[in-house]
C-alpha positions in Angstrom: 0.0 0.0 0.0 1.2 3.8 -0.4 1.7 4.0 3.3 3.9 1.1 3.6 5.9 2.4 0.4 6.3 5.7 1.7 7.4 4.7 5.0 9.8 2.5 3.6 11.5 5.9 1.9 11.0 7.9 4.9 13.5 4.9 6.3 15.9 4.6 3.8 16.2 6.5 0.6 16.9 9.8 1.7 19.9 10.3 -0.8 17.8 9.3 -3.8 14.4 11.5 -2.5 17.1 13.9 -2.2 18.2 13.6 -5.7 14.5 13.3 -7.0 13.9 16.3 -5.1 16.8 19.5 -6.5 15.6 20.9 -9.0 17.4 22.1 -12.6 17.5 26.0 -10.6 19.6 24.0 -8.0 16.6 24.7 -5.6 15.3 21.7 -3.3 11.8 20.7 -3.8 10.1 19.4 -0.5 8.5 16.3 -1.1 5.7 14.7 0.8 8.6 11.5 1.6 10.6 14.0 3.0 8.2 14.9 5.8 5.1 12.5 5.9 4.6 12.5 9.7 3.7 16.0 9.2 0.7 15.2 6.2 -2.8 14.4 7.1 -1.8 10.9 6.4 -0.2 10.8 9.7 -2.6 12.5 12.1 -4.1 10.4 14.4 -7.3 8.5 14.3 -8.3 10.6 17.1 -7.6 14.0 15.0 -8.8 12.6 11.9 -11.9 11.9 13.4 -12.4 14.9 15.4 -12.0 16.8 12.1 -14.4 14.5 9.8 -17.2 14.7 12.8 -16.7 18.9 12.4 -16.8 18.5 8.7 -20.0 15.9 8.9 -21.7 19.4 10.8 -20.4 21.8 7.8 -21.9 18.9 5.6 -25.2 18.4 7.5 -25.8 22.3 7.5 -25.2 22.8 3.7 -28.0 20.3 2.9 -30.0 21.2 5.8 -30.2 24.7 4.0 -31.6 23.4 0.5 -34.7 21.2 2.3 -35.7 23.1 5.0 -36.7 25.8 2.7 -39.5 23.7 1.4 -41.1 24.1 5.3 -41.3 28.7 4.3 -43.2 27.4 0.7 -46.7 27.8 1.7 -45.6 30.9 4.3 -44.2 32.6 1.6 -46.5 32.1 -0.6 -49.3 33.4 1.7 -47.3 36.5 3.0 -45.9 38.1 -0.5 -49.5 36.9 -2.4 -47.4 34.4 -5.1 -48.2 31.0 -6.1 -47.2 27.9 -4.5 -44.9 27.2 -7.5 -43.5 30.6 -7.9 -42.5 29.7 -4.3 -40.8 26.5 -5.1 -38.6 28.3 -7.2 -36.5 29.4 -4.0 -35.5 25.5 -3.4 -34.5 24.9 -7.5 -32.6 27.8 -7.6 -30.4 27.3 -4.4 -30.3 23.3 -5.5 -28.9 24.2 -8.9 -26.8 26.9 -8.2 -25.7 24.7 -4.8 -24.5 21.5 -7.8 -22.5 24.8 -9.9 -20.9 25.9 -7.1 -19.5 22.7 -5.3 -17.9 22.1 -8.9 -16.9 26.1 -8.9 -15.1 25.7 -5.4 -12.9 22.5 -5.7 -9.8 23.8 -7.6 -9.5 26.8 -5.5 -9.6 24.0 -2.2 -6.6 22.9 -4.1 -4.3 25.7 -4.9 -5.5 27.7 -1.7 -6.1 25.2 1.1 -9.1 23.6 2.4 -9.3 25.6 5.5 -9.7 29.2 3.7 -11.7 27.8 0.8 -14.1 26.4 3.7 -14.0 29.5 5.5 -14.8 32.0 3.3 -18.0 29.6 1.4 -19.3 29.0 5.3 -19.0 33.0 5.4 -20.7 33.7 2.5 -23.4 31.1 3.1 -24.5 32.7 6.0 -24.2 36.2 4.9 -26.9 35.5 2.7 -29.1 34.2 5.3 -29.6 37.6 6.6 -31.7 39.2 3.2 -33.1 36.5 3.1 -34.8 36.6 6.7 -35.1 40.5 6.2 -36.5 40.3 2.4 -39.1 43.1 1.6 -40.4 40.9 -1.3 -39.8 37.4 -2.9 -37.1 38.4 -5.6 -34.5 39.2 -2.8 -35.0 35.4 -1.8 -34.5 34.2 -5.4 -31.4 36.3 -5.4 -29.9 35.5 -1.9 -30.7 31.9 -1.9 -29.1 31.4 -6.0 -25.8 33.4 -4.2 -26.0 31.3 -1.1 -26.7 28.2 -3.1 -23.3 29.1 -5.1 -21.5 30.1 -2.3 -21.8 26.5 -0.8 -18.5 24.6 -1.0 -20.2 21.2 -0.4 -18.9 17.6 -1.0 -16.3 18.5 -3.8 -14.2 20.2 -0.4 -15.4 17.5 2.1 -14.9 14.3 0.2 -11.3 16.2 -1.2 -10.4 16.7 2.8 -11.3 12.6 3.4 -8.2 12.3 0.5 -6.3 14.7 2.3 -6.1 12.2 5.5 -6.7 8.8 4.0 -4.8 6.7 1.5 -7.4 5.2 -1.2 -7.3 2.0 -0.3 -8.4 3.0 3.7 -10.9 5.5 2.8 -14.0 3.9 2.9 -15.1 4.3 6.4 -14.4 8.1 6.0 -16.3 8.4 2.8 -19.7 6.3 4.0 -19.3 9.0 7.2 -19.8 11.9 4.5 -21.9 10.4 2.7 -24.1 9.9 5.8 -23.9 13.7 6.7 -24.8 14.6 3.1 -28.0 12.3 3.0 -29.0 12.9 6.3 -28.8 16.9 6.0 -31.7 16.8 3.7 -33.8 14.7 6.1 -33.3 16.7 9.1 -34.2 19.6 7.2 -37.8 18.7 6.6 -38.1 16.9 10.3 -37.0 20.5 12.1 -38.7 22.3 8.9 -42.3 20.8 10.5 -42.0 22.7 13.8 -40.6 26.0 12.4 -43.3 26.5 9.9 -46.2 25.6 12.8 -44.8 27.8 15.7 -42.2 30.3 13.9 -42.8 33.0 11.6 -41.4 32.5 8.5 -38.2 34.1 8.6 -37.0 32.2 11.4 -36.5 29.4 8.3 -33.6 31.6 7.8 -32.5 32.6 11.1 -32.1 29.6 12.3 -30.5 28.4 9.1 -27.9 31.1 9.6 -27.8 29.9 13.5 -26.9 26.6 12.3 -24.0 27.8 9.7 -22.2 30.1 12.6 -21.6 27.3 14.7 -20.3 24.7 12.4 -18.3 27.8 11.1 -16.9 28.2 14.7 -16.3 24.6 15.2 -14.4 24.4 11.8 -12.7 27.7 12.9 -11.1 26.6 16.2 -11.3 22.3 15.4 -10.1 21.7 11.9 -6.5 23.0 10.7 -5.1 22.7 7.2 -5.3 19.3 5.9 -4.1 19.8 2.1 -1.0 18.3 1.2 0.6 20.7 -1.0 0.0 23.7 1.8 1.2 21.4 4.5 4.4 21.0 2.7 4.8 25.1 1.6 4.1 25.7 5.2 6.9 23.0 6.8 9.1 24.5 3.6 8.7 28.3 5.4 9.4 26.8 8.8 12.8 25.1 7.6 13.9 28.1 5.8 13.4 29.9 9.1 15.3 27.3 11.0 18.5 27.4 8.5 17.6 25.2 5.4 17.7 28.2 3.2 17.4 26.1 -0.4 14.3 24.2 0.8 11.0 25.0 -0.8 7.3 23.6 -0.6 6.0 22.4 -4.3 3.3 25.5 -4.5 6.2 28.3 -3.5 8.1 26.6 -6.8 5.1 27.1 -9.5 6.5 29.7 -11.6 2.5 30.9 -11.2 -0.5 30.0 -9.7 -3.7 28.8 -12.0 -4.1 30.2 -14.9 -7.3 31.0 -16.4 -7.0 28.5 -18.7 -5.9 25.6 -16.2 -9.3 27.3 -14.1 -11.0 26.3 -17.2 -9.6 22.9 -17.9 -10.3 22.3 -14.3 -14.2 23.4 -14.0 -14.5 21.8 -17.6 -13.4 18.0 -16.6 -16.1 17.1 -14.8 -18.1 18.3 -17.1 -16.3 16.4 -19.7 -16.1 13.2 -17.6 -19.7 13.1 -17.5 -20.5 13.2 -20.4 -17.2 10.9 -22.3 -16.9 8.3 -19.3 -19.8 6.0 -19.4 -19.3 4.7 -15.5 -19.5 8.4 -15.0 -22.8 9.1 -17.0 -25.0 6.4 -15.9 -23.9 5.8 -11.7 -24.4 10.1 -11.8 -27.7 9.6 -13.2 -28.6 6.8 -11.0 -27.1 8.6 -8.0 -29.4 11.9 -9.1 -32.6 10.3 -9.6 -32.2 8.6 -6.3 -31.7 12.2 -4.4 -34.2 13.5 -6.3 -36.6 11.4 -4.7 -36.2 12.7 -1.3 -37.2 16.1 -2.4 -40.0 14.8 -4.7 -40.7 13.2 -1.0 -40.8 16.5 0.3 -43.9 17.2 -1.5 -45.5 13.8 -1.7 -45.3 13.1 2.2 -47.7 16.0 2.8 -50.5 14.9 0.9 -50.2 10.9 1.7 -49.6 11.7 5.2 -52.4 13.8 5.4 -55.3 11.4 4.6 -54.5 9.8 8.4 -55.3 13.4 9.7 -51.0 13.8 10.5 -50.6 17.2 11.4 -47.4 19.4 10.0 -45.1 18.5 12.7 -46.3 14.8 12.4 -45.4 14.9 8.6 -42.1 16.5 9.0 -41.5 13.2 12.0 -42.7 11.0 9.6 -38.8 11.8 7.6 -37.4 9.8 10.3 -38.3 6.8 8.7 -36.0 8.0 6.1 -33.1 8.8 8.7 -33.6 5.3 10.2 -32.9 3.6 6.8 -29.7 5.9 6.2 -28.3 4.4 9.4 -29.5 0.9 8.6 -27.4 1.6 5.5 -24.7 3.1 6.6 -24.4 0.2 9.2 -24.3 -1.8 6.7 -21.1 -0.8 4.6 -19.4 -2.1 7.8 -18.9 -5.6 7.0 -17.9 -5.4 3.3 -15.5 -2.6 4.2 -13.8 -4.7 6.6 -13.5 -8.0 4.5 -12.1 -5.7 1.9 -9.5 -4.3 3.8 -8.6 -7.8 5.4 -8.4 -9.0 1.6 -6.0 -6.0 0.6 -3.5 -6.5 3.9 -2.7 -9.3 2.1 -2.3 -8.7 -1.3 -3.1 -4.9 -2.2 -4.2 -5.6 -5.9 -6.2 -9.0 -5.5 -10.0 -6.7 -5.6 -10.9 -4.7 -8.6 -12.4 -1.5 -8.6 -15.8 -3.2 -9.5 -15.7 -5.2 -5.9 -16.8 -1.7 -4.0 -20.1 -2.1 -5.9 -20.7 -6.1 -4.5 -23.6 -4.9 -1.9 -24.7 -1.9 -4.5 -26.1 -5.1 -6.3 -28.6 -6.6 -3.1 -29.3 -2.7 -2.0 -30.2 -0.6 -5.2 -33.4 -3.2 -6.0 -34.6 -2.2 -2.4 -35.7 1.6 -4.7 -37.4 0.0 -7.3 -39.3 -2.5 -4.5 -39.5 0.5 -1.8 -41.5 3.2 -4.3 -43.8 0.7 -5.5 -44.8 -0.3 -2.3 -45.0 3.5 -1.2 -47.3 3.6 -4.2 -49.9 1.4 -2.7 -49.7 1.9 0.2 -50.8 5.4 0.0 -54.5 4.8 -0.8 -54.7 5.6 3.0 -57.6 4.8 5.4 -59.2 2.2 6.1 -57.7 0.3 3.6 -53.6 0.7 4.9 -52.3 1.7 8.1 -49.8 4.5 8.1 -46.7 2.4 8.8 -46.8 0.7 5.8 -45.5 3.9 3.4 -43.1 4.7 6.4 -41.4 1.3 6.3 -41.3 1.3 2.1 -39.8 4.7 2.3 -37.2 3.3 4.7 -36.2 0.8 1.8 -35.9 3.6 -0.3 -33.7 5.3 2.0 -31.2 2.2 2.6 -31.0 2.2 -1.4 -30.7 5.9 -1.8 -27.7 5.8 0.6 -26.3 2.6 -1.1 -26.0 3.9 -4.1 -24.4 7.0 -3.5 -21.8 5.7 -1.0 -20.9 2.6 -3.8 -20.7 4.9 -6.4 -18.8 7.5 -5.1 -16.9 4.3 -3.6 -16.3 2.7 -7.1 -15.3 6.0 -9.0 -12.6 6.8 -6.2 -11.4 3.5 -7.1 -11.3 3.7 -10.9 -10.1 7.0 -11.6 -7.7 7.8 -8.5 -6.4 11.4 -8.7 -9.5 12.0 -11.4 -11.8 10.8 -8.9 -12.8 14.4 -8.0 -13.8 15.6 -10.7 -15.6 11.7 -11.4 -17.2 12.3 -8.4 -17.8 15.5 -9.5 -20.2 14.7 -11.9 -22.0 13.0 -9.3 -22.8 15.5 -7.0 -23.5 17.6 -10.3 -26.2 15.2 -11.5 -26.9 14.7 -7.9 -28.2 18.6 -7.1 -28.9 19.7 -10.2 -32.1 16.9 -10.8 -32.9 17.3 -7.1 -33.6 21.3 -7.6 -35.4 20.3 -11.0 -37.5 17.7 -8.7 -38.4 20.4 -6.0 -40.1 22.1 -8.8 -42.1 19.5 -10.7 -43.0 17.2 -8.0 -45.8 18.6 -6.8 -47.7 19.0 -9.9 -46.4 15.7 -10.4 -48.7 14.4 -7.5 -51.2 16.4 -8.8 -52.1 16.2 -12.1 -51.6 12.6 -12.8 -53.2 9.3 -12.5 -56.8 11.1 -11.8 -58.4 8.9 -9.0 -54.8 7.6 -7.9 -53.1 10.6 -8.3 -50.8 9.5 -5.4 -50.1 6.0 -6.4 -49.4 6.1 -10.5 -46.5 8.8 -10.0 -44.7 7.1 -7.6 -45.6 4.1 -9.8 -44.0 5.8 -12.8 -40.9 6.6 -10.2 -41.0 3.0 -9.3 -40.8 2.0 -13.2 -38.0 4.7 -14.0 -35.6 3.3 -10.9 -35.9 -0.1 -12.4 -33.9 1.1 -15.7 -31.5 3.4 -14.2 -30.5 0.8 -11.8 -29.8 -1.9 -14.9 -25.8 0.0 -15.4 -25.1 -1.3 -11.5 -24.9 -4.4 -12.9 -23.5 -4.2 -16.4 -20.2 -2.0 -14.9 -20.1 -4.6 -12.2 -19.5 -7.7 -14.5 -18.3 -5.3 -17.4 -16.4 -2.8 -15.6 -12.7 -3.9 -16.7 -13.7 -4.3 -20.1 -15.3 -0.6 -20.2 -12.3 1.2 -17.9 -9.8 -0.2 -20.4 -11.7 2.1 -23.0 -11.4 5.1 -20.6 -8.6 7.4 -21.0 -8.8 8.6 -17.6 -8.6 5.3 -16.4 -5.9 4.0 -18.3 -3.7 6.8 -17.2 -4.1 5.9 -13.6 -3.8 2.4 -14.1 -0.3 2.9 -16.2 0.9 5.2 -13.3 0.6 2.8 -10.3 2.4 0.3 -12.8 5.3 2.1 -12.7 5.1 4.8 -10.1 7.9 5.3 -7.5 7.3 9.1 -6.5 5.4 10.5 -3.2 1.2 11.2 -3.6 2.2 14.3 -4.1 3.8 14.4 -6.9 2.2 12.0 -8.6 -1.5 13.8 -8.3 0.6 16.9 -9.8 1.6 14.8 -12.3 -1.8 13.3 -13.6 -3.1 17.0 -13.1 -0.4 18.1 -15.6 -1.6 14.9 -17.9 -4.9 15.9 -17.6 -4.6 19.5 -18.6 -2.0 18.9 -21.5 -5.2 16.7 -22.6 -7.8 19.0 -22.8 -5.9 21.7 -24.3 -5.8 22.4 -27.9 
């Protein structure tokens, strides 16, 4: 594994990292090797996980903002005289501007530091609250919640910081712990949403949004210090220089300049481009989107089921917990496969394929298709089903909606390596930006279709659509190798761990050098 490499030239190759390491200027570049105790890699678990449970808050808050809004719809709507759609449009718009701006933020986590990047977006976030709470008229929320929506950093900086402090092959638990705060953001957003919109005045949906942001912006403040690489090293490189070791230099003091425009571009542009040349890419985004879109068509189809058994606001917004309860069924369950994994790669760190990380992807995902088709019929309501029975379907659909992001995000870690955030990328893009286009159709959705059963044929037709976009879980699982070898991205990683011997960092500058040189002209 990296670790064990790297520790073995911590040990003994100090002459040859040193050789590696001087430059043709006669300056002497400080490598990662040279000082790894000081990385995130060497923090310990104790740290690492005082940090991720921190950024699991900063997660949890970002989400919590796009589906709590959905609680201030029909208050809005009353207090400026606007339709209920024309309301709805302050969730798309912070959903779709929230899916730009986690792709917007991530290169600038890189050449800056996570710390500042996560800062400033936590900053500007809440900043925006405060219009919002104070808005003389509805186009002041449109306006504030598209800024605060592209202000938000999200997973492209939180999943990047679980890289900072894990090597690939031990990520897993980290990642399923994001993914957890990502999912379960948008959950407890509607459950606290329920008791806001009964007892609150409508602007206290923002205050209490802004509320939450300050303290996870204090606890990342005064808990979480810089975890990039690249900044750890400039940093060290400052203190040597002070200490005596005049000719040593971290890797960003030696870039001759920072981004470029172009390299910006190239940067922004490759998810984009992954998403729509890398078939793995394409069809687990689209899979991953439709399942979050769900929960936010959820947001609208909960009221009107829920109501037929005479559940009042607040009992609606409890009813989500059925939805938390199957995230933590699912996240539970990772635990076993993770561990055999890593039991099987102690012994031989190339005996599992990329395509293994999807194994329980293939008992889980069916649970969507099987969960909204029972939520379908079971929501003819009284007498003829007891209220449970949607709540324990919408569970299932939960445990699958988890699954499949966590072994997706999982897989394209595994098969794209330093590409994997901007593979993952397109996930979170495909993710947000059909979740903010579902906060806006679903509830015409539920109410101009199927007549009689106008609660029971959409979710059918959900039911239907799940069943095909889940078919790609199982064609990349038994065709995976055959499709990566057709994957330029792919290939490139593969060739470098066939003949890599420099330090992580390095070698993520490197394929970031590959990849630009290949999508320039």
């Amino acid at each position: 594994m990296e670790i064990s490499r790297d520790s073995k030239d911590l040990q003994g190759g100090d002459e040859e990292d040193g050789d590696k390491s001087r430059r043709s200027d006669g300056r002497i570049e400080l490598m990662d090797t040279d000082c790894y105790e000081k990385l995130g890699f060497s923090y310990s678990d104790r740290k690492k996980w005082i940090i991720l449970s921190v950024i699991f808050m900063v997660q949890t808050s970002m989400n919590f903002n796009t589906s709590v809004f959905a609680n201030a719809i029909e208050p809005l709507s009353d207090h400026f005289d606007i339709s209920l759609q024309a309301a709805r449009t302050g969730q798309m718009i912070f959903l779709i501007a929230y899916a730009l701006g986690s792709e917007l933020w991530a290169p600038w986590s890189e050449e800056l530091g996570r710390w500042p990047v996560l800062q400033l977006s936590l900053f500007l976030v809440n900043i925006w609250q405060i219009p919002c709470a104070l808005a003389p008229n509805f186009a002041t929320i449109l306006v504030c919640r598209f800024l605060g929506g592209l202000f938000s950093a999200g997973g492209s900086v939180t999943l990047g910081m679980v890289a900072d402090m894990w090597e690939p092959d031990d990520q897993q638990y980290a990642v399923a712990f994001i993914v957890l705060s990502s999912v379960a953001g948008s959950v407890i957003g509607p459950i606290a949403g329920g008791f806001i919109q009964t007892y609150l005045h409508w602007r206290w949906n923002f205050w209490i949004q802004l509320i939450f942001g300050v303290v996870v912006q204090a606890m990342h403040f005064f808990l979480v210090p810089e975890t990039r690489s690249t900044i750890i090293l400039d940093n060290e490189a400052k203190r040597r220089r002070k200490a005596g070791e005049s000719n040593i230099w971290g890797p960003g003091e030696l870039k001759q300049h920072r981004l470029s425009m172009n390299e910006i571009l190239v940067i922004w542009g490759r998810p984009f481009e992954m998403f729509v040349r890398e078939p793995i890419v394409l069809w687990l985004s689209l899979l991953s989107g439709f399942s979050d879109a769900l929960i936010f068509i959820f947001l609208n189809s909960f009221q009107p089921v829920f109501e037929q058994w005479g559940f009042s606001t607040t009992e609606i917004g409890l009813a989500f917990c059925s939805i938390l309860v199957g995230y933590f069924i699912a996240y539970s369950s990772f635990f076993p496969f993770i561990r055999r994994h890593r039991a099987i790669r102690g012994r031989d760190p190339h005996a599992l394929l990329p395509e293994a990380r999807l194994y329980w992807l293939l008992y889980t995902a069916p649970l969507e298709t099987i969960g909204l088709f029972g939520f379908a019929w079971t929501s003819l309501g009284p007498p003829h089903v007891h209220w449970i029975a949607p709540m324990i379907f919408s569970g299932l659909i939960a445990i699958a909606n988890f699954s499949i992001y966590m072994a997706t995000i999982d897989y394209m870690i595994a098969s794209y390596g330093p590409y994997a955030a901007s593979a993952t990328g397109g996930n979170a893009l495909a993710r947000d930006f059909l979740a903010g286009l579902a906060a806006l159709y679903a509830a015409p959705f539920y109410e101009h279709i199927g007549g009689k059963y106008h609660l029971e044929w959409p979710t059918t037709i959900l039911g239907c659509l799940a069943f095909l976009v889940t078919i790609p879980i199982y064609i990349f699982y038994w065709k995976g190798p055959a499709i990566r070898e057709r994957s330029k991205f792919a290939q490139t990683l593969a060739s470098d761990r066939a003949a890599r011997g420099e330090g992580r960092v390095a070698s993520e500058r490197k394929a970031s050098e590959a990849g630009h040189l290949e999508a320039t002209p």
